[in-house]
TIVEXLO-82529 format. One line per 4 residues: number of its first residue (from 1); their letters; for each residue x, y, z of N, C-alpha, C. Coordinates in steps of 0.1 Angstrom, whole numbers. Example, Ala and Ser with C-alpha at 12.3 -4.5 7.8 and 13.67 -1.06 7.14 Angstrom:
<atoms>
1> as> 132/-57/78/123/-45/78/132/-33/78 | 128/-22/71/137/-11/71/129/0/79
</atoms>
This chain:
<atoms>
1> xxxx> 547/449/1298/534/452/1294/527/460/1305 | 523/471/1300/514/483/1313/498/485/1305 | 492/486/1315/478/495/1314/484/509/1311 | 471/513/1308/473/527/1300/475/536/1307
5> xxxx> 484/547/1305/489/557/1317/481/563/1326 | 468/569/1318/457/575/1330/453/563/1339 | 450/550/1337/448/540/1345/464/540/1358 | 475/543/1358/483/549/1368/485/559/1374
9> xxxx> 481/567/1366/479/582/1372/465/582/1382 | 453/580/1380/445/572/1388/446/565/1402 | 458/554/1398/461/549/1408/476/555/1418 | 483/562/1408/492/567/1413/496/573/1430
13> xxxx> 487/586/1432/484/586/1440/484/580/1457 | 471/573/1453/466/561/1467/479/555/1468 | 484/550/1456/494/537/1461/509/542/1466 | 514/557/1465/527/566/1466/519/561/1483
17> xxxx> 513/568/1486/507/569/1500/508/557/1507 | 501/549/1504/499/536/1513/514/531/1511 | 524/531/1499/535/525/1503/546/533/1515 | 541/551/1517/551/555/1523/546/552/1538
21> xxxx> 531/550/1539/528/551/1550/534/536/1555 | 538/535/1568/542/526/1577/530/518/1586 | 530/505/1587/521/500/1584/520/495/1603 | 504/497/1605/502/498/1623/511/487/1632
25> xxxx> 515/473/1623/519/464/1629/534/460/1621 | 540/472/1620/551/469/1617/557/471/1603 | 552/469/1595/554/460/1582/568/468/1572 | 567/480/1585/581/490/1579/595/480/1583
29> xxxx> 592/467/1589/602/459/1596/609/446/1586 | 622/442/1579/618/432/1574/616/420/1579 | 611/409/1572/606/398/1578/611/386/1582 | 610/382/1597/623/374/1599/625/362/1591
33> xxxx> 618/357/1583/622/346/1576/627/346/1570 | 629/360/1563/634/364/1551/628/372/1535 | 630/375/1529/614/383/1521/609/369/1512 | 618/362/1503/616/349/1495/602/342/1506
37> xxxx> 610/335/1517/606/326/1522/587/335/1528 | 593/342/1533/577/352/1538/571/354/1531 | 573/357/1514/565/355/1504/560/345/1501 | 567/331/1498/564/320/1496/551/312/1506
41> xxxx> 558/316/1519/548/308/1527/535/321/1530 | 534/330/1526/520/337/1521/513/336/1512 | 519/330/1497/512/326/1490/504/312/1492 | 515/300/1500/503/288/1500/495/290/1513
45> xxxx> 498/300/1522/489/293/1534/474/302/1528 | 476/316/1521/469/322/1525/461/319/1509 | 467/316/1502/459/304/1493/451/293/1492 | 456/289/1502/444/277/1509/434/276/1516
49> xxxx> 437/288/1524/424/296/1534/412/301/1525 | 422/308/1509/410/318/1501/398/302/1496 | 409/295/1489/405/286/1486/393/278/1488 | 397/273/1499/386/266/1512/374/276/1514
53> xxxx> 375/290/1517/366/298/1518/354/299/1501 | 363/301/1494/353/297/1484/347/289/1481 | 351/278/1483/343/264/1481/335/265/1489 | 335/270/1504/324/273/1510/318/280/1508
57> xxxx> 318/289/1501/310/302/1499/297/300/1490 | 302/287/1477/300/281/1466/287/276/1471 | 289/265/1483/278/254/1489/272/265/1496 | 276/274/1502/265/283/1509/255/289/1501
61> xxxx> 258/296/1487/249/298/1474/240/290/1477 | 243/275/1471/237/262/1469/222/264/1481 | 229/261/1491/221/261/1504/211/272/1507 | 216/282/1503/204/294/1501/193/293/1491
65> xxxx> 200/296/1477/191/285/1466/179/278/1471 | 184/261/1478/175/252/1484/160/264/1493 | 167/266/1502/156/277/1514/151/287/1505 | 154/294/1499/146/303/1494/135/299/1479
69> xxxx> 143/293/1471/136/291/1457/136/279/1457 | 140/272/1462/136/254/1461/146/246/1450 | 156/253/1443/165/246/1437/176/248/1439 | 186/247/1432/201/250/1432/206/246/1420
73> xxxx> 210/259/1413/215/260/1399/226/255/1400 | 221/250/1381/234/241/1373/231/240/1364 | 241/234/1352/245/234/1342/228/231/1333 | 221/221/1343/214/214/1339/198/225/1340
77> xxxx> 201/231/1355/188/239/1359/195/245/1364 | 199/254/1355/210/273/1356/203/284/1363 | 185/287/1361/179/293/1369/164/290/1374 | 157/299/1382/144/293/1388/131/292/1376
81> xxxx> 133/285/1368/121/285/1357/112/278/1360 | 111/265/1369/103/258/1373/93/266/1388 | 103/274/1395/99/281/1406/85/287/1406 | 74/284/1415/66/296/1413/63/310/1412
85> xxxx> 59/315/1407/63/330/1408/58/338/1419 | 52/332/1429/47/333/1445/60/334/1448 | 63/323/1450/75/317/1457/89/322/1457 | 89/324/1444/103/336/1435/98/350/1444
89> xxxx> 89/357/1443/83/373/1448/87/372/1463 | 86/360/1471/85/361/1488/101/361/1489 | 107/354/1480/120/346/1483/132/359/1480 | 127/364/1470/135/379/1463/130/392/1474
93> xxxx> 116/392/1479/112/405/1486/120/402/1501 | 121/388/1508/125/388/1521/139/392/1521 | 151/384/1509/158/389/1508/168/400/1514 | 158/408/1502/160/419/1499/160/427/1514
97> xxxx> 146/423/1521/145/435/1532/155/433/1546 | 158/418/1545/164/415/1554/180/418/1554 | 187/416/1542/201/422/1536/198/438/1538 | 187/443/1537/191/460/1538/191/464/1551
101> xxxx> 181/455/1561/184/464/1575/201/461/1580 | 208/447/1577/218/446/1582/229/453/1575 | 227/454/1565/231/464/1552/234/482/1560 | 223/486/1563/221/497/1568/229/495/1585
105> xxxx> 225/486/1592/235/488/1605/247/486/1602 | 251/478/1592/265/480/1588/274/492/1588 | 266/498/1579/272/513/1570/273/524/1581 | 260/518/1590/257/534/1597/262/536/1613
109> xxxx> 266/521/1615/266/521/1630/277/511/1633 | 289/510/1621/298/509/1621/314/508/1612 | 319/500/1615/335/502/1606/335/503/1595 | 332/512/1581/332/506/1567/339/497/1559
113> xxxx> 335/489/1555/345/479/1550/343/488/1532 | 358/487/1531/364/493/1518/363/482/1510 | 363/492/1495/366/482/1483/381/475/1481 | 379/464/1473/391/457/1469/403/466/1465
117> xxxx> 397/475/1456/407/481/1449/420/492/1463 | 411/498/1474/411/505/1484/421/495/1492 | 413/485/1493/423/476/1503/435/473/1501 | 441/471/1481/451/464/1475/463/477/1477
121> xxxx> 456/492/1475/463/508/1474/464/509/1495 | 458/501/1502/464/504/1519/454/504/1530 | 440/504/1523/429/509/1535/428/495/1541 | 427/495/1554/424/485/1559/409/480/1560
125> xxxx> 407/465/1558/393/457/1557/392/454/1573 | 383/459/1579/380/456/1592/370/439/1593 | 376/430/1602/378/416/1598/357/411/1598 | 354/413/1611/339/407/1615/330/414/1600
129> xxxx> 332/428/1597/322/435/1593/327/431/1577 | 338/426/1569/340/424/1560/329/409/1561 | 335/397/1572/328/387/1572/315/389/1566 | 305/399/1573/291/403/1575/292/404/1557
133> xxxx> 297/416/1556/295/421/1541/291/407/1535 | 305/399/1536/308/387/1522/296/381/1522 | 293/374/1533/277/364/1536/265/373/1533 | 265/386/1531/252/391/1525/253/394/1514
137> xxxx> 261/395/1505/264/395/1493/259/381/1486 | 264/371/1493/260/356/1486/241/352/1490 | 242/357/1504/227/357/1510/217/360/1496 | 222/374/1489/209/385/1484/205/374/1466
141> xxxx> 222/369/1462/220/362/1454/216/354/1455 | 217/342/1463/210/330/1464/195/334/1470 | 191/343/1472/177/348/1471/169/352/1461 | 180/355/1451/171/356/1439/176/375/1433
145> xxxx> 185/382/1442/188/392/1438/198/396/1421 | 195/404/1417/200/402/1402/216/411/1403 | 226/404/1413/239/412/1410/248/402/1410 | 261/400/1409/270/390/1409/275/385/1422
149> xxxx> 282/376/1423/285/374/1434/300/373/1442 | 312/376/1431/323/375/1427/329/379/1435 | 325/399/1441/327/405/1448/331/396/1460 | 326/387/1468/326/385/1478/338/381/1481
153> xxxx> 338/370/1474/354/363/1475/367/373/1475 | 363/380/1467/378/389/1461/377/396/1475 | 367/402/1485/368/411/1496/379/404/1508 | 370/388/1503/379/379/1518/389/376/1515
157> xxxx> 397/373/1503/406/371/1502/418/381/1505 | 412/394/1498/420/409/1503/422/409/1521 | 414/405/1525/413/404/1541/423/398/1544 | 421/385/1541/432/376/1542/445/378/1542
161> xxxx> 450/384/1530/465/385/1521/466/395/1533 | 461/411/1539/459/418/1548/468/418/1560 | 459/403/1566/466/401/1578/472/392/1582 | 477/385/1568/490/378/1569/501/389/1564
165> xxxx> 502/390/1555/514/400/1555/520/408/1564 | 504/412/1572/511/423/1587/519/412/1596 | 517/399/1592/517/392/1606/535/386/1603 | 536/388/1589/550/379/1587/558/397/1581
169> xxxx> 552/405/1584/560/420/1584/566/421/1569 | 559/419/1556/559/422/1545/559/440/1546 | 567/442/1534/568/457/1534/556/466/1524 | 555/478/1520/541/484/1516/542/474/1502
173> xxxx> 550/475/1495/550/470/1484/542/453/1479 | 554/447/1492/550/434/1489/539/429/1493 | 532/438/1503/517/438/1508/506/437/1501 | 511/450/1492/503/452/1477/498/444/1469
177> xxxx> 514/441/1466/512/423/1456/506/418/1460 | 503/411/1474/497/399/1480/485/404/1480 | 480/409/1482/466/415/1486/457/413/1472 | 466/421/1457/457/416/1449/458/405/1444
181> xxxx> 466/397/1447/469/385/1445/460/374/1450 | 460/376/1466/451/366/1473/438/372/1472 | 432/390/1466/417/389/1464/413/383/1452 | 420/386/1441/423/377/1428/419/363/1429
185> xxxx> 425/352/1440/426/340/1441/405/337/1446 | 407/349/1451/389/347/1450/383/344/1444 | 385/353/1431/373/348/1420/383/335/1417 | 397/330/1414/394/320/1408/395/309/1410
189> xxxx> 387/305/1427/386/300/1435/368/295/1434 | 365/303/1434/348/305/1429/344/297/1414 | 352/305/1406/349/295/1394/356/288/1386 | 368/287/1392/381/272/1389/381/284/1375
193> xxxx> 389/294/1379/393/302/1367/409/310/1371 | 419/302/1372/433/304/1372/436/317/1368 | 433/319/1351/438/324/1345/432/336/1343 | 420/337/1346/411/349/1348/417/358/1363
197> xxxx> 418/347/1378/419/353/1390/435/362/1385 | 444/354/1375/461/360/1376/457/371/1364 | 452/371/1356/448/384/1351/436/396/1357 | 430/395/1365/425/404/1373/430/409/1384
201> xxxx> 443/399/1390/452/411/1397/461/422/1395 | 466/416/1378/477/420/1371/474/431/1360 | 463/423/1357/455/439/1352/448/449/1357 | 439/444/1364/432/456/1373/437/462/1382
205> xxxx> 436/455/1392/439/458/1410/451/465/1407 | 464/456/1401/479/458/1401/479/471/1396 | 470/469/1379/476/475/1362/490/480/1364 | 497/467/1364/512/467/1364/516/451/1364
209> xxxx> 519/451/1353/523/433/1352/539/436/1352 | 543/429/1362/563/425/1363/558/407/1362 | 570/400/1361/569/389/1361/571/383/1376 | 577/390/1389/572/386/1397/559/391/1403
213> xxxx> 549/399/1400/536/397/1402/526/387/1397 | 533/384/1381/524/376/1377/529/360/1383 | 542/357/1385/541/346/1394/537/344/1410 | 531/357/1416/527/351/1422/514/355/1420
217> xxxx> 509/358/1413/493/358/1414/487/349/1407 | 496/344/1399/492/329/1395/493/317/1404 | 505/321/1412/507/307/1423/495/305/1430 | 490/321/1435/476/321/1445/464/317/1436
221> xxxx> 462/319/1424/448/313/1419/451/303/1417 | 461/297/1415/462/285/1409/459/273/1425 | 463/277/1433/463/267/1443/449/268/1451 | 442/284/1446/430/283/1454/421/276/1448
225> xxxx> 423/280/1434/410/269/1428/411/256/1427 | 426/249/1428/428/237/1434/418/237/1442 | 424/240/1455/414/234/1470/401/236/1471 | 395/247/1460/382/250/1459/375/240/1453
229> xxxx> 378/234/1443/377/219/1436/374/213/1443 | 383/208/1456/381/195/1463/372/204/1473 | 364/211/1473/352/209/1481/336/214/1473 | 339/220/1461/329/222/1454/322/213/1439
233> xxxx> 340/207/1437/336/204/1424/341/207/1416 | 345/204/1404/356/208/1393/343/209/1381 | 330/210/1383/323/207/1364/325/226/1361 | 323/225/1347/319/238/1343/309/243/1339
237> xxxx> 308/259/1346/300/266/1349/290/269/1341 | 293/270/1326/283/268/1317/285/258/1307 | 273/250/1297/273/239/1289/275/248/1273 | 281/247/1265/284/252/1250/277/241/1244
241> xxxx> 276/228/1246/271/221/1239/274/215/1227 | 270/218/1213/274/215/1200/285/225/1197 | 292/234/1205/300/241/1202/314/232/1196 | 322/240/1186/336/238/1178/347/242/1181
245> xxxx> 359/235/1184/369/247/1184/368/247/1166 | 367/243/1157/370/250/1142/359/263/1136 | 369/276/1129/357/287/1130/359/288/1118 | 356/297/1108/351/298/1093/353/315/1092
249> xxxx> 358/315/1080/363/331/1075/350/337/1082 | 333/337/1077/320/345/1083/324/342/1098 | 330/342/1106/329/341/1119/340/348/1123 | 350/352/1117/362/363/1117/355/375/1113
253> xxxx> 345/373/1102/338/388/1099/329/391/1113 | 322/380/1119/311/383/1127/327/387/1139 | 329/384/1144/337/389/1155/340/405/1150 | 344/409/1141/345/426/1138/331/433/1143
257> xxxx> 320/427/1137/309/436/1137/301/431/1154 | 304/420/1155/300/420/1170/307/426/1182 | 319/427/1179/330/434/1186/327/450/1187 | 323/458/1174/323/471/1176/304/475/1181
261> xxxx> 295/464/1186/286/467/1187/285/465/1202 | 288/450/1206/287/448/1219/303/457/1231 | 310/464/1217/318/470/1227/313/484/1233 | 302/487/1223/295/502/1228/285/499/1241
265> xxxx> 274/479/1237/270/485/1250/280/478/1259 | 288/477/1259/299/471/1269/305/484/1279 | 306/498/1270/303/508/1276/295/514/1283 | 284/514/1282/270/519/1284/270/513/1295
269> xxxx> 270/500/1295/270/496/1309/281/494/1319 | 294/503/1317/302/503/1323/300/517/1326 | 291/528/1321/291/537/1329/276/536/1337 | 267/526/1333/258/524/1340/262/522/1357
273> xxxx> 269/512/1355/275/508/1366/280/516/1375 | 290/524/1372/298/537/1375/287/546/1383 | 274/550/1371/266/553/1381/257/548/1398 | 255/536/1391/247/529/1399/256/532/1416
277> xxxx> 271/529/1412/279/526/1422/280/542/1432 | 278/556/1423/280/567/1428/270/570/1436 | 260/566/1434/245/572/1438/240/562/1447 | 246/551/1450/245/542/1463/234/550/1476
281> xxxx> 226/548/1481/219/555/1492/231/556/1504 | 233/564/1510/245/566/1521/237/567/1535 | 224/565/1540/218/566/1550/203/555/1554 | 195/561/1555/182/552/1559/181/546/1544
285> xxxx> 182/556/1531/176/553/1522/179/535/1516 | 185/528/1517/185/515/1517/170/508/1518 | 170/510/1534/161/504/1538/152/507/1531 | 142/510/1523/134/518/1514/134/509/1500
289> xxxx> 149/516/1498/151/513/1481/158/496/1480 | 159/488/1484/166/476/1484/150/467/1487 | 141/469/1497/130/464/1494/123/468/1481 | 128/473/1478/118/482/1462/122/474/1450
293> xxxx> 142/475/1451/143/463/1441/141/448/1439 | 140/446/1454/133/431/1455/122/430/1444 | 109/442/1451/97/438/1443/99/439/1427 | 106/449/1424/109/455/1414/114/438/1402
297> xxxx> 123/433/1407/132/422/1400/118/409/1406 | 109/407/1416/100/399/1412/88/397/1406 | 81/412/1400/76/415/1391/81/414/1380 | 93/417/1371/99/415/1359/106/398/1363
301> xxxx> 105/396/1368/102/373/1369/94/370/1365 | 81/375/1371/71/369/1362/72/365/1351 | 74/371/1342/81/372/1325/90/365/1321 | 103/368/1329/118/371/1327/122/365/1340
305> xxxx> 119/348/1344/126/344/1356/141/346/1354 | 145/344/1342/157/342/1344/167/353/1348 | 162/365/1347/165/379/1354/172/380/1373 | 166/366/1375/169/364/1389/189/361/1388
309> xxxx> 192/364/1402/204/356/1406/212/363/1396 | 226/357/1399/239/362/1391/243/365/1382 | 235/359/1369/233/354/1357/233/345/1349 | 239/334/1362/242/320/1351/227/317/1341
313> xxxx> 217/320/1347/206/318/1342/203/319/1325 | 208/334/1324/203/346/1312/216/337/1304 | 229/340/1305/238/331/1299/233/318/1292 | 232/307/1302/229/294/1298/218/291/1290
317> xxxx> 209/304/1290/197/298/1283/202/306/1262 | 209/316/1265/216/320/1257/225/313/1247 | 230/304/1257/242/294/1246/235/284/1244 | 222/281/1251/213/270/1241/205/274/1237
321> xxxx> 204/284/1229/191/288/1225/191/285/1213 | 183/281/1202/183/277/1186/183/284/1182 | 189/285/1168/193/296/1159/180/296/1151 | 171/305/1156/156/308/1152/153/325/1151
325> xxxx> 142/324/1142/140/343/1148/133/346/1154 | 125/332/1162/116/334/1169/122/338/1183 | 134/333/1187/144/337/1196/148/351/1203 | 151/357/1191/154/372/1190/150/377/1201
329> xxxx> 135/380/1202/133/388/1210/129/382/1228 | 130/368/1231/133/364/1243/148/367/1245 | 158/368/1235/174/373/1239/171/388/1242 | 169/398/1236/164/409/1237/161/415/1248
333> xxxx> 146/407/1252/141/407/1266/148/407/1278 | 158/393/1274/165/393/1286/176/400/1287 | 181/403/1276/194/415/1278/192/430/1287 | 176/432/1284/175/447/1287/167/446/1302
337> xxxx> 162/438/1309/158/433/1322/168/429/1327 | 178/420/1320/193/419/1330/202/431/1335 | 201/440/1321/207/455/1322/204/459/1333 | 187/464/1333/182/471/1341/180/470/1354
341> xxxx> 178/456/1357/171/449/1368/187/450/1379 | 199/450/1372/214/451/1376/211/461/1383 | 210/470/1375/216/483/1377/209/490/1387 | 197/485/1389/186/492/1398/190/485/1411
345> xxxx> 191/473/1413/199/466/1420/210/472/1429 | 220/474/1421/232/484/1429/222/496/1432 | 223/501/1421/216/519/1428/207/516/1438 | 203/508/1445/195/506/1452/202/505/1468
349> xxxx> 216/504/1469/226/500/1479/233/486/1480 | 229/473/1473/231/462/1471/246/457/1463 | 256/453/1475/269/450/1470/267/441/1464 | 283/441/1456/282/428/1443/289/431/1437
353> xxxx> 291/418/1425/298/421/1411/295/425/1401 | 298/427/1389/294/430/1376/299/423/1365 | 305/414/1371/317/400/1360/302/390/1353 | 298/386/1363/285/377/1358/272/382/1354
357> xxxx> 265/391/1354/259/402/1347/265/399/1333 | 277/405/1335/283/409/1320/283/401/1313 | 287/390/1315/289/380/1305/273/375/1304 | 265/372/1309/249/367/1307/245/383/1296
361> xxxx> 249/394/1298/246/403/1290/255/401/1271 | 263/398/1276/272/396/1262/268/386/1255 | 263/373/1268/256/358/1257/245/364/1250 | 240/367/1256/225/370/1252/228/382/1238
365> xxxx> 234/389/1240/241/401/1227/242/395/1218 | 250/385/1217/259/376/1208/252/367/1204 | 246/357/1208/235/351/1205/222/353/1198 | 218/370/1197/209/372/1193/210/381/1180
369> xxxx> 224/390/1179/233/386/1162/238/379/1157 | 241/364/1166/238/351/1159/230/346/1156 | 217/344/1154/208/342/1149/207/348/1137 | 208/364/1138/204/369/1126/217/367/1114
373> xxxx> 232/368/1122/241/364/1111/239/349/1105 | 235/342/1112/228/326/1108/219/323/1097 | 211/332/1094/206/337/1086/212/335/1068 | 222/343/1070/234/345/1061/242/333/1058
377> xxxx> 249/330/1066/258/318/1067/255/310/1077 | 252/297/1073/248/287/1080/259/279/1083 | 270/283/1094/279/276/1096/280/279/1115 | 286/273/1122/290/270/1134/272/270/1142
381> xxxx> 275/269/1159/267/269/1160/260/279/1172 | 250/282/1176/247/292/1184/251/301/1193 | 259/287/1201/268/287/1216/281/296/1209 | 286/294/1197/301/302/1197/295/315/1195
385> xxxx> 287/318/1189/282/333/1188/279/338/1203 | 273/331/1207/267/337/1224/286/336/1229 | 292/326/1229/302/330/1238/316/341/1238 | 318/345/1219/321/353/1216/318/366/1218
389> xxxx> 301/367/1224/294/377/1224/299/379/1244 | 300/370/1251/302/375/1266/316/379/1266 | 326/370/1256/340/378/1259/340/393/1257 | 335/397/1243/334/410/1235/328/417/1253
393> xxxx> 314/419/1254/310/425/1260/315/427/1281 | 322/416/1281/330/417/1298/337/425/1294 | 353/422/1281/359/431/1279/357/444/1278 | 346/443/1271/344/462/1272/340/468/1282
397> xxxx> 331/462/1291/328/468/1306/339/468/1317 | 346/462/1318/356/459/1325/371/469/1318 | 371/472/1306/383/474/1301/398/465/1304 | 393/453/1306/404/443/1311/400/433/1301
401> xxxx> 411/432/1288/405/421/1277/413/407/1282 | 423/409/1287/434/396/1290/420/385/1302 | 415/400/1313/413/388/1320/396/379/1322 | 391/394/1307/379/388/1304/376/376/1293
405> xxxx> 387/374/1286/386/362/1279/392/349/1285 | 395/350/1291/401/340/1298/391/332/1309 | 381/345/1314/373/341/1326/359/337/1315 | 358/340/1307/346/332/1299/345/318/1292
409> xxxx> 360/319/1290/370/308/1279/366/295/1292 | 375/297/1303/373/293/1313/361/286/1323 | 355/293/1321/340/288/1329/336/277/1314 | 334/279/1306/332/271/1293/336/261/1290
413> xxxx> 350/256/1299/361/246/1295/361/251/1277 | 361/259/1273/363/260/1254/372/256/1247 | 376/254/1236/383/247/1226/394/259/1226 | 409/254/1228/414/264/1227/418/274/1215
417> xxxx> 414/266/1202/413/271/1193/403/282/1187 | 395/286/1200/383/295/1199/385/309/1204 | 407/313/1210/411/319/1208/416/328/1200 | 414/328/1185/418/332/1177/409/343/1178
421> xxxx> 395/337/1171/385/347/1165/378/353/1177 | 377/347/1190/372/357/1205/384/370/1205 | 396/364/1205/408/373/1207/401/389/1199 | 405/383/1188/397/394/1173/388/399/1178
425> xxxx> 381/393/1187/364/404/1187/364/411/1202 | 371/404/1208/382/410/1223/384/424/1221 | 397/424/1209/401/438/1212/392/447/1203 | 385/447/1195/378/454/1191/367/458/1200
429> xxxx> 365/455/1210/352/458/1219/360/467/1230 | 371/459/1231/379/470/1240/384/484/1239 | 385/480/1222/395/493/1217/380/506/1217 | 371/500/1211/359/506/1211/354/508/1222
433> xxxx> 350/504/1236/348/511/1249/360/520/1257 | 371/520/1249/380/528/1257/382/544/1249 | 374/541/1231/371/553/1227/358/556/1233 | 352/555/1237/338/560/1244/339/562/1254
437> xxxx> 351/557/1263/352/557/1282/351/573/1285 | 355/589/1271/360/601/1272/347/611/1275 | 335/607/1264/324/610/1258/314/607/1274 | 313/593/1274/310/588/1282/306/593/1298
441> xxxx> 318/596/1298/324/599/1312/316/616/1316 | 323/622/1307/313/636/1303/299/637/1307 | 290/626/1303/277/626/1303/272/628/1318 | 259/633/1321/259/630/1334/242/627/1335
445> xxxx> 241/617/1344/226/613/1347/221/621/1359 | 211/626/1355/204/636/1366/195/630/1380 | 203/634/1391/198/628/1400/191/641/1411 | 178/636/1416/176/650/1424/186/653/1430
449> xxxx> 186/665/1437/194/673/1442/189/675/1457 | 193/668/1469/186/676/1482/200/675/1491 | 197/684/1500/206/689/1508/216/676/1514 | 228/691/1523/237/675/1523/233/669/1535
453> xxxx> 236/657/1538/232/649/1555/217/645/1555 | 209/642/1539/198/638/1539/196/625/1541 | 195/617/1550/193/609/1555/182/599/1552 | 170/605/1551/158/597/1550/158/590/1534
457> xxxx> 162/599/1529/167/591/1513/177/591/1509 | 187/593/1520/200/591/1517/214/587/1500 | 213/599/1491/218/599/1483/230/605/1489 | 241/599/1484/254/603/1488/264/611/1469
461> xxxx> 271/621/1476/276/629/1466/288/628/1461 | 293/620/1471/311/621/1464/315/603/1472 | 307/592/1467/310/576/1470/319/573/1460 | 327/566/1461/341/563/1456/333/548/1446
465> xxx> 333/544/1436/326/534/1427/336/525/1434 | 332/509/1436/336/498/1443/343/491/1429 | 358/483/1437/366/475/1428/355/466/1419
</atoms>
């Protein structure tokens, strides 16, 4: 099984390269233990390290949460609704200003730390300033910033896989593997999601499944979100509640029509994104625009707290929400403030993910053509519509259906029988953002135009979009 050929051709390229190049510490050498055994003992040590790191990463959220907004989300209190809206504006504006100066000395005044995808194809993650990166990534969220947080893990883990391999003299190839393997073990280390971390190395990072990649990128999520467990916790990430695994012929129909709706905006905001990611400020302009989104995301709080943070918020309130019409348009609300509030977010220079976004975008989608299909047929209950509605819509943004249902399925603990009809509304969201990825792509958002080396507002022209 392969990704689609332009998805290799794409990568083609980078990866011919970094395997011919010879690697600073050796790695053109084979490994004295042998390749089996050098493999093996890279996958558990450096599995245990990602592991451990996540769970810490996890309580560090937590801990920020506490200092900045006064709580720490959960299943129970997913986001800051009780918070004052004083208190949310100081906690989101400090943030904000504080992540962009160190943000900006980062970028400008020293080693760039590369994307995942970059690091998995050969570029090297320079080790302190990756650290820096990961901790302000989690810092901006647990402040109340509106991007994911996922990123982080997958950076340290790539670090990781990095400079063990150089150290046990793995060759370009098997470097490869490990790298998306152990950034992989990140996310599913973060959210005790195995099967999501071994399909996001194999589909994305890799887009090349052999059966020895997929064993060992399973070995490494599997053992990271073990050890992540025993320091974070094993509950899951969101409550479904009165949810079923049994679904009803109207729920095979709703999966078609929610599939070809949430897969267009599943596009929309996968070229949202794309932009957001191109037009990054490359100089002072940070400093500027990252305080702006602070205020920006604690003004639309007021309204729309749950706009804050990662998304578990916009989600959770999503899969409980009553099948009412009075609903509608609090789902609505929050879909197009989570969109936006994202997106302004990145464009603004603010690293991060777009995995938790998406899925709080697809609950909320899904849930609020559940209602109105509810309407019709009075069968199942809220939560499966919202959660059918995050798989549909990750998949389409991500064009990765294997490892978007699995990572929604997953955080849900869900009925495994809720693969049938998610599957069904899976590939139709997929098939449907991969006819739009052409049109799409074509389009272009008009951004001023000022000279090159402009600094004070620093738009950059040719930024490579982050894994």
């Amino acid at each position: 099984m392969r990704r689609a050929s332009d998805k290799r051709q794409e990568l083609g390229a980078e990866v011919t390269e970094s395997q011919e190049r010879p690697n600073k510490a050796g790695q053109s050498q084979q490994p004295k233990l042998g390749r089996i055994p050098a493999l093996v003992a890279a996958v558990a040590i450096v599995s245990v390290a990602i592991g451990a790191a996540a769970g810490l990463l996890t309580l560090m959220l937590y801990g920020i949460e506490q200092l900045g907004l006064g709580y720490v989300e959960s299943t129970h209190e997913s986001g800051p609704f009780h918070v004052p809206p004083l208190r949310r504006a100081i906690s989101v504006f400090v943030g904000a200003t504080i992540a962009a100066i160190i943000w900006w000395l980062l970028r400008t005044r020293s080693t760039k730390v590369p994307s995942v995808k970059k690091a998995v194809n050969g570029n090297e993650m320079p080790v302190w300033q990756t650290v820096v990166h990961v901790v302000l990534q989690i810092f901006i969220v647990g402040m109340g910033m509106s991007v994911g947080r996922e990123t982080a893990p997958r950076e340290l883990g790539a670090m990781f896989g990095q400079r063990f391999a150089r150290w046990v003299h793995l060759d370009a190839k098997d470097t490869r593997t490990l790298v998306a393997a152990t950034a992989a073990a990140g996310l599913a280390g973060v959210y005790n999601a195995p099967l999501a971390g071994t399909f996001f190395a194999v589909e994305i990072l890799l887009a090349d499944v052999t059966l020895e990649s997929v064993i060992i990128a399973f070995s490494c999520s599997a053992l990271a979100a073990w050890v992540a467990s025993l320091i974070k916790g094993t509950h899951p990430f969101y409550s479904l509640d009165e949810a079923e695994g049994l679904f009803t012929p109207d729920y095979m129909a709703f999966a078609l029509v929610a599939g070809l709706i949430l897969g267009v905006a599943g596009a929309l905001f996968r070229r949202g994104s794309q932009w957001a990611e191109q037009n990054k400020p490359a100089g002072n302009g940070i400093l500027w625009l990252m305080p702006l989104a602070g205020v920006l995301t604690a003004i639309v709080a007021i309204w729309v707290p749950q706009v804050m943070g990662n998304g578990r918020a916009t989600a959770q309130l999503s899969f409980s929400s009553k099948a009412d019409l009075a609903v509608i348009p609090v789902l609505l609300l929050s879909f197009a403030a989570k969109a936006i509030v994202t997106l302004l977010t990145i464009r603004s220079g603010a690293s991060g993910g777009v995995l938790q976004p998406g899925i709080a975008l697809g609950a909320a989608g899904g849930a609020a053509l559940g209602v109105l299909w509810m309407q019709i047929f009075h069968t199942n209950s809220i939560a499966m519509y919202a959660l059918l509605g995050a798989c549909a819509l990750l998949s389409a943004s991500q064009q990765a259906p294997l490892m978007a249902i699995c990572l929604a399925m997953e955080l849900v603990n869900a009925p495994i029988n809720l693969f049938v009809p998610i599957g069904f509304a899976v590939a139709v969201s997929a098939f449907t953002s991969f006819c739009l990825n052409g049109p799409l792509a074509r389009f272009r958002i008009a951004v001023p135009k000022l000279p090159d080396g402009c600094r004070a507002c620093g738009f950059s022209r040719n930024r490579d979009a982050s894994a």
